[in-house]
C-alpha positions as CSV (number, residue, x, y, z in Angstrom):
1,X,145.4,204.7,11.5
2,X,148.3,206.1,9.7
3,X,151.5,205.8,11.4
4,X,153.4,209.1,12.6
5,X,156.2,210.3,11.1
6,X,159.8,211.1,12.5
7,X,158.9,214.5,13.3
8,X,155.3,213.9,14.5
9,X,156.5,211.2,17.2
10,X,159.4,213.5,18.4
11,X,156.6,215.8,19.4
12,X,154.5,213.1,21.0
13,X,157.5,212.2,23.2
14,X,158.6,216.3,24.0
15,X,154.9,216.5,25.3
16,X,155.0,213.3,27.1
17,X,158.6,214.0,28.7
18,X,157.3,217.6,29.1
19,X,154.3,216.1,31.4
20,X,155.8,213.5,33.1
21,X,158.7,216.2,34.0
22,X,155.8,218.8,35.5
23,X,154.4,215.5,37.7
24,X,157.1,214.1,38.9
25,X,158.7,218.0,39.6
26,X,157.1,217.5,43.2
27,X,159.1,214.3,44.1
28,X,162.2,215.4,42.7
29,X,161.8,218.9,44.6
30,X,160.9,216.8,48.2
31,X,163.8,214.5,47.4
32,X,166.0,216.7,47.2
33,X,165.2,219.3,50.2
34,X,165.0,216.5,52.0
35,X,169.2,216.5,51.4
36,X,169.3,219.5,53.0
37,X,169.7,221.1,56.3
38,X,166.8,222.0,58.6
39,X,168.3,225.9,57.9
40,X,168.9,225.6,54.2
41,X,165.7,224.1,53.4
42,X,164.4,227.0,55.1
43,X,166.0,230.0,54.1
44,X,166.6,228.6,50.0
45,X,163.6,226.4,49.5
46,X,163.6,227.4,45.9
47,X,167.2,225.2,45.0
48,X,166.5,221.6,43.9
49,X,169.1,220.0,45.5
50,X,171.4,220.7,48.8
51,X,174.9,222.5,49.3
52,X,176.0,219.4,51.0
53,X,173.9,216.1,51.0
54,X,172.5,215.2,54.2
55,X,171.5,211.9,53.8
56,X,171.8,211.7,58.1
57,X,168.2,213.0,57.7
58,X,166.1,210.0,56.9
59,X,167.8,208.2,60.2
60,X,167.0,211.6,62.4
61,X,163.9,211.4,61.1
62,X,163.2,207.8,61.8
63,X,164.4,208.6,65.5
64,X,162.6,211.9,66.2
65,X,159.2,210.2,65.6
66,X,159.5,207.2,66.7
67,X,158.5,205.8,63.0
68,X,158.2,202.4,63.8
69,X,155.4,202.5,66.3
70,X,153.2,205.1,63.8
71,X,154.2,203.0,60.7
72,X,152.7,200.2,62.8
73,X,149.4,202.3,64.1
74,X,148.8,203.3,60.0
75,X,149.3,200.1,58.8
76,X,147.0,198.3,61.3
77,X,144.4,200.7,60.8
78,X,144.4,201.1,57.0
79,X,145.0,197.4,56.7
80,X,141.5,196.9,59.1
81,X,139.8,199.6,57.6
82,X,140.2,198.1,54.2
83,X,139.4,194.4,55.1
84,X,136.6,195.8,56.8
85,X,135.2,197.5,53.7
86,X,135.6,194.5,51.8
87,X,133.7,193.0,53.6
88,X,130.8,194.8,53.9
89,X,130.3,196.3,50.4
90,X,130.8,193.1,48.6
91,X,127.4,191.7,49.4
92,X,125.9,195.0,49.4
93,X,126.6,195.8,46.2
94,X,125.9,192.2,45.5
95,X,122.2,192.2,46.8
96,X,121.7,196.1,44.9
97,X,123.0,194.4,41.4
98,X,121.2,191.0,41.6
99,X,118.3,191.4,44.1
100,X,114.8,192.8,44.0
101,X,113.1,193.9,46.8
102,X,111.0,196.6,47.9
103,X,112.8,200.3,48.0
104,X,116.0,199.1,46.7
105,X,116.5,201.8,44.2
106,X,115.5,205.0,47.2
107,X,117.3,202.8,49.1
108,X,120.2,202.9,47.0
109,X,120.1,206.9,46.3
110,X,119.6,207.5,49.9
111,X,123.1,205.5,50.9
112,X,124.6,207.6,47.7
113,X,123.4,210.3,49.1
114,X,125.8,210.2,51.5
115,X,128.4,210.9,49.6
116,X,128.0,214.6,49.9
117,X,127.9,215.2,53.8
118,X,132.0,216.0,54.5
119,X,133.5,213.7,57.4
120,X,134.3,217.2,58.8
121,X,130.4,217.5,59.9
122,X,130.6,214.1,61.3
123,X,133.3,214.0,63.9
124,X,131.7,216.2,66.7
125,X,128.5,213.4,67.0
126,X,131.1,210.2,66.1
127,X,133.8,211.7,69.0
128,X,130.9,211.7,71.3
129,X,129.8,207.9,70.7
130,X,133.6,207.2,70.3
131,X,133.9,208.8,73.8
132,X,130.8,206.7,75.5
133,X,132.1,203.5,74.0
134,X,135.3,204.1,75.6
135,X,136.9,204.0,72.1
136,X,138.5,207.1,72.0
137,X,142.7,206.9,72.1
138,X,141.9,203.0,70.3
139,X,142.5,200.9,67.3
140,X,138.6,200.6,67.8
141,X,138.1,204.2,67.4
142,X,140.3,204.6,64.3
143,X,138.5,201.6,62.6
144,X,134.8,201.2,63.1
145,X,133.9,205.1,61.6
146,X,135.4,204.2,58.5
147,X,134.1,201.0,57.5
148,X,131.2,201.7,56.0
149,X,131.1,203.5,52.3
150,X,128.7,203.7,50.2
151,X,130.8,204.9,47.1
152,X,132.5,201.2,47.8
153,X,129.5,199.2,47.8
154,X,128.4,201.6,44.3
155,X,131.4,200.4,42.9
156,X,130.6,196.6,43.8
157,X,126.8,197.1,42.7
158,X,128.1,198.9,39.1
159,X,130.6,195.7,38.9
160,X,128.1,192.7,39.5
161,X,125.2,194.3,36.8
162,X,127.8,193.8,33.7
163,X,128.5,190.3,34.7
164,X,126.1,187.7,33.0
165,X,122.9,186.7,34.9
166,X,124.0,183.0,32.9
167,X,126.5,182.0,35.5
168,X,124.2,182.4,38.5
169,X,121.2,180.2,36.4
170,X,123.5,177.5,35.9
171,X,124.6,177.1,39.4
172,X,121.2,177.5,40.4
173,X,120.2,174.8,38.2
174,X,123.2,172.9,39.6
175,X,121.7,173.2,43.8
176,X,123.9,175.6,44.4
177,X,122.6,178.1,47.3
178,X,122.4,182.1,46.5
179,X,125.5,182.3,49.1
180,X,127.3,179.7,47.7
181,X,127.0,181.2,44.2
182,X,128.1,184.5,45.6
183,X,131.1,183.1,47.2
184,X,132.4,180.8,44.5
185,X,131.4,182.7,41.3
186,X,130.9,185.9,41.7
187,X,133.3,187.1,44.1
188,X,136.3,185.8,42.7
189,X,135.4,187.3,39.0
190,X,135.2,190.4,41.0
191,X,139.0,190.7,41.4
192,X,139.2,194.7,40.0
193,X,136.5,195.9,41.7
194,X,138.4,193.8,44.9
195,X,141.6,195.2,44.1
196,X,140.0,199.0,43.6
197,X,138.2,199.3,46.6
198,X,141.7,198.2,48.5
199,X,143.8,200.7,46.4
200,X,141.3,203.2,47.0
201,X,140.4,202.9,51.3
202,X,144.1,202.4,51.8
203,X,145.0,205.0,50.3
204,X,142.4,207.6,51.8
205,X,143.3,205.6,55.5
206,X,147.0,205.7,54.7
207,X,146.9,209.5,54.2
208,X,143.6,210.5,56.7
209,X,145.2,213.2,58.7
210,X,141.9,214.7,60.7
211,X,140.5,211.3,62.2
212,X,143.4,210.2,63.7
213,X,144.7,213.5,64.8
214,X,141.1,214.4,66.7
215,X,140.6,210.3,67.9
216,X,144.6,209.6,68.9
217,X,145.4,211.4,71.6
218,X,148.8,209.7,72.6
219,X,151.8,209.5,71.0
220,X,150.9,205.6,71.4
221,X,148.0,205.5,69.0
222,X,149.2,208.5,66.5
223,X,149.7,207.3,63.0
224,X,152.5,208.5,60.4
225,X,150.2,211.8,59.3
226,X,150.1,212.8,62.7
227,X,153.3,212.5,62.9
228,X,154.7,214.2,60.5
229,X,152.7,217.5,61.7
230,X,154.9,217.9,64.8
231,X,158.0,218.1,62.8
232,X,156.8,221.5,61.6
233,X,154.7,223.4,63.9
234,X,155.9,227.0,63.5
235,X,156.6,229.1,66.1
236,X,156.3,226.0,68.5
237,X,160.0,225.1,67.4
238,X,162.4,226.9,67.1
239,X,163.6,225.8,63.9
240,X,161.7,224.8,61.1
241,X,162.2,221.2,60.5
242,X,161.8,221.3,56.6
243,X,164.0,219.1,55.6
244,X,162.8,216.2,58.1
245,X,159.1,217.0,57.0
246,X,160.4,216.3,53.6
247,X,162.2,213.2,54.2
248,X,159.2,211.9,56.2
249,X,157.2,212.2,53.9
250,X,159.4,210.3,51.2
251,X,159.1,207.6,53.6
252,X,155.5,207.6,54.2
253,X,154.8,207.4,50.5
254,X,156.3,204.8,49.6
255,X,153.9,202.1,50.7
256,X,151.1,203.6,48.7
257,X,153.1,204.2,45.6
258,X,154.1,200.3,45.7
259,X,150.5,199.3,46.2
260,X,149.2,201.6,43.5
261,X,152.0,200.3,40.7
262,X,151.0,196.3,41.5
263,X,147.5,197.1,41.4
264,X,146.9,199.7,38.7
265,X,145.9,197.3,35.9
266,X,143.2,196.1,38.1
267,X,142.6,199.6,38.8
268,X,141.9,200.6,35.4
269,X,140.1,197.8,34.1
270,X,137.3,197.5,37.2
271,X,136.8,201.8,36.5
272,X,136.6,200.9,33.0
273,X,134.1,198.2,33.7
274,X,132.0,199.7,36.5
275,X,130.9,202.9,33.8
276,X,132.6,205.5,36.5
277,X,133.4,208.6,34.6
């Protein structure tokens, strides 16, 4: 490949500067409403950055909803969630990749299948069992719906067909037992699929607004999502608190953000393995 000229790689970099600009426009834009006043962020949302920083906000914030117990309730619960996953779609995906037994392809499209029915048609018959289990306002509650996915145990079953059937042979041939094989081989070559099934549920537990807002009904059990909804609830208050909403929210995402930069090699290489387009 010919190598670009002066001219040719100070377009590559406008375009690159010019994109990374139009993504990161949305943090810069919260970061800096989250400077101003409730009132300013109200009546001038268009300006990128306050009058007169209010860096007070972040502490106000931290105060008004009691952050530290709904830090706690999301990180328990996406933490759980995620373990919980793990857990389960490891050997299922295991047993679809290296297993034959009767109706394990249906079987397999019929979990897929899945995919398509929204959580949204789900949570009248789950609230009901939720409520007869006495789960409902529980860590229980938050945890248990959400621990089974099939699109985790597809990504699993995609990762354990392109590893060599070799490996398992020779520990075979060694004594070792189908579990023991699992446990000591195959799992721990499994370390992107691992790592992309934890970036992926903790992201979509961190950030879950509907389950906990319909399951959580004290301010006890709320997580950060829920929240971060009664800082802005219209003509409920009577001012809009923009600005807190904004510095909130800067706080809530910084866990993810973290988790997504250590893991994003992993990431990457477990999508680029598992054939997901």
């Amino acid at each position: 490949m010919a190598k670009m000229n002066s001219s040719q790689r100070a377009i590559a970099y406008g375009v690159m500067l010019t994109a990374a600009f139009l993504f990161l426009f949305p943090y810069i834009w919260m970061f800096g409403t989250s400077l101003k006043t409730n009132f300013e962020a109200s009546a001038n949302p268009a300006s990128l950055f306050p009058a007169v920083p209010q860096f007070g906000n972040y502490s106000e914030t931290f105060t008004f909803l009691n952050f530290s117990r709904l830090f706690v309730n999301s990180l328990i619960v996406s933490i759980a969630v995620t373990i919980f996953q793990l857990v389960l779609a490891a050997p299922a995906g295991y047993a679809f990749a290296r297993f034959k037994f009767r109706g394990r392809n249906p079987l397999l499209l019929l979990m897929l299948s899945m995919l398509i029915i929204p959580f949204e048609a789900l949570f009248v018959p789950v609230y009901i069992m939720l409520s007869r289990l006495g789960w409902v306002n529980t860590y229980w509650g938050l945890i248990i719906p959400s621990i089974a996915n099939p699109f985790a145990v597809y990504v699993f079953r995609q990762f354990f067909v392109t590893l060599p059937a070799d490996l398992e042979e020779a520990a075979y041939v060694d004594g070792a037992t189908k579990f023991q094989v699992f446990w000591r081989i195959m799992l721990p070559l499994a370390q992107p699929a691992i790592v992309t099934i934890t970036i992926l549920t903790f992201l979509a537990e961190w950030g879950a607004l509907l389950k906990p807002l319909i399951f959580a009904t004290s301010d006890d059990m709320r997580t950060l999502q829920v929240g971060l909804t009664f800082l802005n609830r219209g003509a409920m208050v009577s001012e809009p608190k923009v600005a807190w909403l904004m510095a909130g929210t800067g706080m809530v995402i910084l866990v993810p953000m973290v988790i997504f930069i250590v893991g994003q090699r992993y990431f990457v290489e477990s999508i680029a393995r598992s054939g997901i387009k």
